[in-house]
MARBA-3410 file (N, C-alpha, C, O; in Angstrom, 1 decimal):
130
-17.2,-1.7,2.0,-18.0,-2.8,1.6,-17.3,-3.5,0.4,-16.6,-3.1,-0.5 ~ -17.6,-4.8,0.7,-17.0,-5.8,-0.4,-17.3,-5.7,-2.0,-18.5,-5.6,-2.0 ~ -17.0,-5.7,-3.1,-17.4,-5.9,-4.2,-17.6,-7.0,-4.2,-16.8,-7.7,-3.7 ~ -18.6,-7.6,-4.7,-18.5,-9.2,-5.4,-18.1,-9.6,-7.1,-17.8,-10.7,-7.6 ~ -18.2,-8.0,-7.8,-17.6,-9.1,-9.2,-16.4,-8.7,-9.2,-15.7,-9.5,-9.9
-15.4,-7.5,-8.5,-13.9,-7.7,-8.6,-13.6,-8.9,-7.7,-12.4,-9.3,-8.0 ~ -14.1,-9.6,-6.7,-14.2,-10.8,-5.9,-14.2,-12.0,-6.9,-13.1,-12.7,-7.1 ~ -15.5,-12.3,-7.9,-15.3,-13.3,-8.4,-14.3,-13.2,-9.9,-13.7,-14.2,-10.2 ~ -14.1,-12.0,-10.7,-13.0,-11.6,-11.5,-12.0,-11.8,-11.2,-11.4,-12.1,-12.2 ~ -11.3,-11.9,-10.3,-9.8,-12.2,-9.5,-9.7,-13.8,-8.8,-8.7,-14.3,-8.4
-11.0,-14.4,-8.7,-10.9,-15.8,-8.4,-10.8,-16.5,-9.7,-10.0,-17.4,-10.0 ~ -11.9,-16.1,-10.5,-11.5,-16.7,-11.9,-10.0,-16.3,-12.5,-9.3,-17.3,-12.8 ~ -9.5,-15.3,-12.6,-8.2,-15.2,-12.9,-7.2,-15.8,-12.6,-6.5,-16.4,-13.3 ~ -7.1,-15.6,-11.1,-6.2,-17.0,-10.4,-6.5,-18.2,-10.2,-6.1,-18.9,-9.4 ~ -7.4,-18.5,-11.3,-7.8,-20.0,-11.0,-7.2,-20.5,-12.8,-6.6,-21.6,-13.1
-7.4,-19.5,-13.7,-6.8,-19.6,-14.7,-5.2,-19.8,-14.6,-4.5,-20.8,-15.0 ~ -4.8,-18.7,-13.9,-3.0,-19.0,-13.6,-3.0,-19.7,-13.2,-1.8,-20.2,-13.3 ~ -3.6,-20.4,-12.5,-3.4,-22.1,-11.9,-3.0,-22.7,-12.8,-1.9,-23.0,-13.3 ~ -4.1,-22.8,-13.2,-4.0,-24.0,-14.6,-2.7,-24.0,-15.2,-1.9,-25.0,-15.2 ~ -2.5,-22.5,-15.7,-0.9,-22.5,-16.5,0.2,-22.6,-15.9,1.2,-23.2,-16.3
-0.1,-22.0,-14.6,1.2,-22.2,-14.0,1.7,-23.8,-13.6,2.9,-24.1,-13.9 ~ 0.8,-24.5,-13.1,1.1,-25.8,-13.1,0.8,-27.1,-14.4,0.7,-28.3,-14.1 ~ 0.9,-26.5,-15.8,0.7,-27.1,-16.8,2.1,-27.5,-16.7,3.0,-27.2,-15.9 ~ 2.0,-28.5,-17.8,3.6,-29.2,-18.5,4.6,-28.0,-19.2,5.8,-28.0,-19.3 ~ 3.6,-27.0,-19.7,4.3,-25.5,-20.3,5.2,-24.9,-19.1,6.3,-24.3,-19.4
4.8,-25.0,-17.8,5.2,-24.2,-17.0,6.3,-25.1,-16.0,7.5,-25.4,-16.3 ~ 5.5,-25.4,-14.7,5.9,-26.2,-13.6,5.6,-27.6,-13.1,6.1,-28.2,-12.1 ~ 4.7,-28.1,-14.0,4.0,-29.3,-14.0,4.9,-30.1,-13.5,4.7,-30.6,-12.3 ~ 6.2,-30.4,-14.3,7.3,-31.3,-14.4,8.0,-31.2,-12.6,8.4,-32.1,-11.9 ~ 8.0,-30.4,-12.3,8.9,-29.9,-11.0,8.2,-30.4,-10.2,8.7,-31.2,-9.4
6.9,-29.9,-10.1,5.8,-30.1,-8.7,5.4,-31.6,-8.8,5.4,-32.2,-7.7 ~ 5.1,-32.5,-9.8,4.7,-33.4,-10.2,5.7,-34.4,-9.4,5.2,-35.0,-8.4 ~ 7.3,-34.5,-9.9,8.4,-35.2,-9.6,8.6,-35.1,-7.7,8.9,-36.0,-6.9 ~ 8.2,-33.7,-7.3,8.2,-33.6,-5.7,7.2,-33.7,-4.9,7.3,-33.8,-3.7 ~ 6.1,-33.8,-5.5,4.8,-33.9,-4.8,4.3,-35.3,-4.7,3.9,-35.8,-3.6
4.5,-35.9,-5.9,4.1,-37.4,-6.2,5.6,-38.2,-6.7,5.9,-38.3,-7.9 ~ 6.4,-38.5,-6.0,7.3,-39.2,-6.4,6.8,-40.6,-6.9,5.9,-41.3,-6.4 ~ 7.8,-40.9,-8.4,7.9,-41.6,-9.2,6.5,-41.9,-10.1,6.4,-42.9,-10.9 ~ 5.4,-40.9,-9.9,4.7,-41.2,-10.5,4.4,-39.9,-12.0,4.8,-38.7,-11.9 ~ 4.0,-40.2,-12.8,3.8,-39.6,-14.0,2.6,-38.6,-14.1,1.6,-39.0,-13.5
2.5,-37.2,-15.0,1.6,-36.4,-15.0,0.9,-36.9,-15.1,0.2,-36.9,-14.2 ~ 0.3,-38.0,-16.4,-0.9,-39.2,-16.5,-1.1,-39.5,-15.6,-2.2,-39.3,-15.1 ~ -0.2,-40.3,-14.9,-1.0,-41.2,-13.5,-1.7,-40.1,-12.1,-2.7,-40.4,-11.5 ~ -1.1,-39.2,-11.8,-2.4,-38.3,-11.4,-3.5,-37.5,-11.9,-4.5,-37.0,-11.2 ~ -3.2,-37.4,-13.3,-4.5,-36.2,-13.5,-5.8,-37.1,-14.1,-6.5,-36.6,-15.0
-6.1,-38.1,-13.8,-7.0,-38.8,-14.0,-8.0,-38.6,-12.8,-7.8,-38.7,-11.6 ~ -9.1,-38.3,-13.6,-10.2,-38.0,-12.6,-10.5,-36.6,-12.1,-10.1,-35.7,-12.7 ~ -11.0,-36.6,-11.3,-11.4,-34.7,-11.4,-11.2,-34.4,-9.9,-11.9,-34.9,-9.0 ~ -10.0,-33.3,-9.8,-9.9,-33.3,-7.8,-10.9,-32.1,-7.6,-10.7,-30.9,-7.6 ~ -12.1,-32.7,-7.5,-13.0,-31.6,-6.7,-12.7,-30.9,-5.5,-13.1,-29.7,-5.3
-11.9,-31.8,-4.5,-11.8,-31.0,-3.4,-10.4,-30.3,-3.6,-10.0,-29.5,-2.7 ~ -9.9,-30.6,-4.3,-8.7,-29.8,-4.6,-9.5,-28.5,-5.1,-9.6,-27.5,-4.4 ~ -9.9,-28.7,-6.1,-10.6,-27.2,-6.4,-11.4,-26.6,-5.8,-11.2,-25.4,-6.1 ~ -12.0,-26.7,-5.2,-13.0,-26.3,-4.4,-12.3,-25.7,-3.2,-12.8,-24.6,-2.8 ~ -11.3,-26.1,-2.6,-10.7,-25.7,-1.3,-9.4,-24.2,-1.9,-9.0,-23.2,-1.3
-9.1,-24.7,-3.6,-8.6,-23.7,-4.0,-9.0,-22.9,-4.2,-8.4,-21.9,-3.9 ~ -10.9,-22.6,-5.0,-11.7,-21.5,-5.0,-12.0,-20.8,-3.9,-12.2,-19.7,-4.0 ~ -12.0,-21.8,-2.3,-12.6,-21.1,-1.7,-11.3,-19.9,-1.0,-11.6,-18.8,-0.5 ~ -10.0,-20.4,-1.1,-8.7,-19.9,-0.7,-8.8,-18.8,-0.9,-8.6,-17.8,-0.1 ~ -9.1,-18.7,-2.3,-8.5,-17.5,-3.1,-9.7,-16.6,-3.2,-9.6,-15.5,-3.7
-10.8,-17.2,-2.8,-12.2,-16.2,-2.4,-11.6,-15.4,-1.4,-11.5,-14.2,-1.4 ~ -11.2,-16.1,-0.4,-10.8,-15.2,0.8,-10.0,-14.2,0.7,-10.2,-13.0,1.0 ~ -8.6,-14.9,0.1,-7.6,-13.6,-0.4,-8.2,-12.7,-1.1,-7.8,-11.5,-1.0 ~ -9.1,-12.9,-2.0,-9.7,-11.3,-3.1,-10.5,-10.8,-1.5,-10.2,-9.7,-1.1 ~ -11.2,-11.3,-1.1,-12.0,-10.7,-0.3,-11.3,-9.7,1.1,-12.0,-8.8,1.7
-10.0,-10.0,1.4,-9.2,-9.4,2.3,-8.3,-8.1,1.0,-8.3,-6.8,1.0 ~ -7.8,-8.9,0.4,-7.6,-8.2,-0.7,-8.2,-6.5,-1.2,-7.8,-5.4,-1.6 ~ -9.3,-7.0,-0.8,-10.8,-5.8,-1.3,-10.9,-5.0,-0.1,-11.2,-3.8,-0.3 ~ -10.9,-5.4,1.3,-11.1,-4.6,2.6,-9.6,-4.0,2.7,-9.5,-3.3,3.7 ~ -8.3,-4.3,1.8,-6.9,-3.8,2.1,-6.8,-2.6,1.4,-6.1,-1.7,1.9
-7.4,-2.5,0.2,-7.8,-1.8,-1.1,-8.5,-0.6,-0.4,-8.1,0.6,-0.3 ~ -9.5,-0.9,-0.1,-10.4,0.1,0.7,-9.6,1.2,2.0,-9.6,2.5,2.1 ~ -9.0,0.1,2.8,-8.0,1.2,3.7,-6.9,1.6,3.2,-6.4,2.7,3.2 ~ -6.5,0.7,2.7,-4.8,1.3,2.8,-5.0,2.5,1.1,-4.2,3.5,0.9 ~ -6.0,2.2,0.1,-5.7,3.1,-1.0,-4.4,2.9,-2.1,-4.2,1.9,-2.6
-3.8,4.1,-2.2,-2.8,4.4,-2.8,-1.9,3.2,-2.7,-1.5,2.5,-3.7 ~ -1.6,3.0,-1.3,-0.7,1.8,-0.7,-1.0,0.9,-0.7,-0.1,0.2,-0.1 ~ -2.1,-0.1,-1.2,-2.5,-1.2,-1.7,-0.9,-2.4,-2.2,-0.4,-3.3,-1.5 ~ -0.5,-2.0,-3.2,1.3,-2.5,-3.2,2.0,-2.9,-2.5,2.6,-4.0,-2.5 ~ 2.0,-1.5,-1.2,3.0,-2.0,-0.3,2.5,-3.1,0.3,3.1,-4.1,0.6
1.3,-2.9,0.7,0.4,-3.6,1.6,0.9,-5.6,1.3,1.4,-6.6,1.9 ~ 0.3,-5.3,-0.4,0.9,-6.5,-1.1,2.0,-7.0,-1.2,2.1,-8.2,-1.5 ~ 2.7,-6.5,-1.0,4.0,-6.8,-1.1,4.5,-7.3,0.7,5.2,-8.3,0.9 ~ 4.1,-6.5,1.5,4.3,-7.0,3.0,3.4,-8.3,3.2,3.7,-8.7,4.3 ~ 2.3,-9.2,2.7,1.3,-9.6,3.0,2.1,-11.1,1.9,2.0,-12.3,2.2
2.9,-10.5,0.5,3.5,-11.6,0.5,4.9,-12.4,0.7,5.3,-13.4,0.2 ~ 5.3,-11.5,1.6,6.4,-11.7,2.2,6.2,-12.6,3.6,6.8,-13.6,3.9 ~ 4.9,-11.7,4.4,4.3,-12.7,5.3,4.5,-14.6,4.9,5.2,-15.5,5.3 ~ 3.4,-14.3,3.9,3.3,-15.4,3.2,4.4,-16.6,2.5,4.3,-17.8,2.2 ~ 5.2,-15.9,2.4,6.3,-16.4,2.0,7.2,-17.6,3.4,7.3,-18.8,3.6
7.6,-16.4,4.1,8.2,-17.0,4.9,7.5,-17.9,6.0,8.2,-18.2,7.0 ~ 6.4,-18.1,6.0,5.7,-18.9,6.6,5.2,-20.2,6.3,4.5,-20.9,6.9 ~ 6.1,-20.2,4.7,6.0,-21.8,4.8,7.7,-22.1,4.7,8.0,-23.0,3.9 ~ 8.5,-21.7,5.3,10.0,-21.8,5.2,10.0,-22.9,6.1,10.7,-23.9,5.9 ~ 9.3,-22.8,7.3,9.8,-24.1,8.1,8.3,-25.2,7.9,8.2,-26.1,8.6
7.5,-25.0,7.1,7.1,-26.0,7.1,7.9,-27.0,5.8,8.0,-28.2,5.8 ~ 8.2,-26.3,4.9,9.2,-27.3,3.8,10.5,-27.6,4.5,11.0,-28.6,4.3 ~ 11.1,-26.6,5.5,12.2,-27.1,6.3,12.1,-28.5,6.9,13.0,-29.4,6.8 ~ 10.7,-28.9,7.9,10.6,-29.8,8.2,10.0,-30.9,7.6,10.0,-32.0,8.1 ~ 9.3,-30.7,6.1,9.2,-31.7,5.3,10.3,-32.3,4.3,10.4,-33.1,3.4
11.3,-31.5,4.9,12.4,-31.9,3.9,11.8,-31.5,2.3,11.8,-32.5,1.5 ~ 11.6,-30.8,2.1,11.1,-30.7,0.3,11.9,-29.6,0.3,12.1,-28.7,1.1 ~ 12.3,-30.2,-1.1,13.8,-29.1,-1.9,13.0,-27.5,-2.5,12.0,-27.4,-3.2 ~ 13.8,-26.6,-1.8,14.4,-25.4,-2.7,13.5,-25.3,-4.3,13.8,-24.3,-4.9 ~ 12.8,-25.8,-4.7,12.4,-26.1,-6.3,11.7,-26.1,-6.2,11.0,-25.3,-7.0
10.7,-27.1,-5.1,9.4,-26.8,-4.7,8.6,-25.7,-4.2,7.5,-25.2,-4.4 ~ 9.7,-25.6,-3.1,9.4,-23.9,-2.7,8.9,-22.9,-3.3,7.9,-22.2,-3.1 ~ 9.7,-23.0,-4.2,9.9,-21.6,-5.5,8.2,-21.8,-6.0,7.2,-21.2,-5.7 ~ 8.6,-22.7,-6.6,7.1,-23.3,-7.7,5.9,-22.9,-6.9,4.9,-22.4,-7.4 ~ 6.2,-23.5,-5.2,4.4,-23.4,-5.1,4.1,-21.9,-4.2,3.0,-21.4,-4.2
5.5,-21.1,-3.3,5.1,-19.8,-3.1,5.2,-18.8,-4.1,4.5,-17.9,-4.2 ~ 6.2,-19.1,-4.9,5.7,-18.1,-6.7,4.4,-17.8,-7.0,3.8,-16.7,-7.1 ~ 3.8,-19.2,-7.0,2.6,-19.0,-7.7,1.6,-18.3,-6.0,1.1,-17.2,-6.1 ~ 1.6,-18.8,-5.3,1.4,-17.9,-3.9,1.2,-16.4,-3.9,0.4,-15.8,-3.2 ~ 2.3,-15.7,-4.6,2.9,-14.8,-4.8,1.7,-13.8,-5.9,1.0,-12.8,-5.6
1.8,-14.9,-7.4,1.7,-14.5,-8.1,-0.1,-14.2,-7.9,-0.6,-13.2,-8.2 ~ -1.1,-15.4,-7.3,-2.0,-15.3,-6.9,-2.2,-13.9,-6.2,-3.2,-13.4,-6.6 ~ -1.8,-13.5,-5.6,-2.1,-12.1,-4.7,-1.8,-11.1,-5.1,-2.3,-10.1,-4.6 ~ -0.6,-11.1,-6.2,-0.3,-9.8,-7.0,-1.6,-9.9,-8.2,-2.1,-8.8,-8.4 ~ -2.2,-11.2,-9.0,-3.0,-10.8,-10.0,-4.3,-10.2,-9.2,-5.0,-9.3,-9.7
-4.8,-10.8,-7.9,-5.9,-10.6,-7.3,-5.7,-9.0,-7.0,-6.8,-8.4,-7.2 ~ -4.7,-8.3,-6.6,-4.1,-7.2,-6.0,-4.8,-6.1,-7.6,-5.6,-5.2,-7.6 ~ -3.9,-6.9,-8.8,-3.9,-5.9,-9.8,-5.6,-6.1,-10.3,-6.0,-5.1,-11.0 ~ -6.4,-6.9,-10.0,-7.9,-6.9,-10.4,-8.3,-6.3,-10.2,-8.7,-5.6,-11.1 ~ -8.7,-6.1,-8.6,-9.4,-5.6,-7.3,-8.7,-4.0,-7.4,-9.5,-3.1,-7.0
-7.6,-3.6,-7.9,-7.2,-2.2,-7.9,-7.7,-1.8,-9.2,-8.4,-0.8,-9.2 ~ -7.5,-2.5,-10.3,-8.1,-2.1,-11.7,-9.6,-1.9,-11.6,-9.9,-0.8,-12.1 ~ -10.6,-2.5,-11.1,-11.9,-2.4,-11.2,-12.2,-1.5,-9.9,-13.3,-0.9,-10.0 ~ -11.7,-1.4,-8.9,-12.1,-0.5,-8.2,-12.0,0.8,-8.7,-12.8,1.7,-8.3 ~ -11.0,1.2,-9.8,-10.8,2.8,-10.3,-12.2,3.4,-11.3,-12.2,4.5,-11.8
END
């Protein structure tokens, strides 16, 4: 059975690393320049992307929630599990930036934080289950 507050503890967390990871401190500058060409961090963050967020909370609901049924079987091996799960993930968007033509930089930036999402959700959901 699912937990619901290591579920919502690990969406709020990776919703925090969002934030940082894509601030001007972090990656902002990289993803900004490839995502939105020629336009400035100002000129998009005006206004509020609800469905940006919303499609991101509900993303990352799912991953804690698969997350939490991976926890439950696999146990001990939770890690590996994570670790195979983001490698899946990884290379699964190789040819979709292959065929969008988007550089090597972008990759990094947006499967990192991909990465990094499922390792904090991984360390939540193992921490509060003990």
């Amino acid at each position: 059975m699912v937990q619901i507050l290591p579920v919502v503890v690990a969406t709020v967390a990776s919703q925090l690393l969002g934030m940082a990871w894509y601030s001007p401190m972090m990656f902002a500058e990289i993803w900004v320049r490839h995502v939105f060409p020629g336009k400035r961090m100002e000129d998009i963050g005006k206004g509020i992307p609800w469905f940006a967020f919303t499609a991101s909370g509900i993303s990352t609901v799912v991953i804690a929630v698969v997350m939490s049924c991976v926890l439950q079987s696999a146990g001990d091996q939770v890690w590996y599990w994570a670790l195979k799960i983001g490698i899946i993930m990884a290379a699964s968007q190789v040819s979709h930036f292959a065929f969008e033509k988007r550089p090597l930089s972008l990759f990094l930036v947006d499967v990192g934080f991909d990465i990094a999402v499922l390792a904090t959700v991984t360390a939540v959901i193992s921490f509060m289950a003990s």
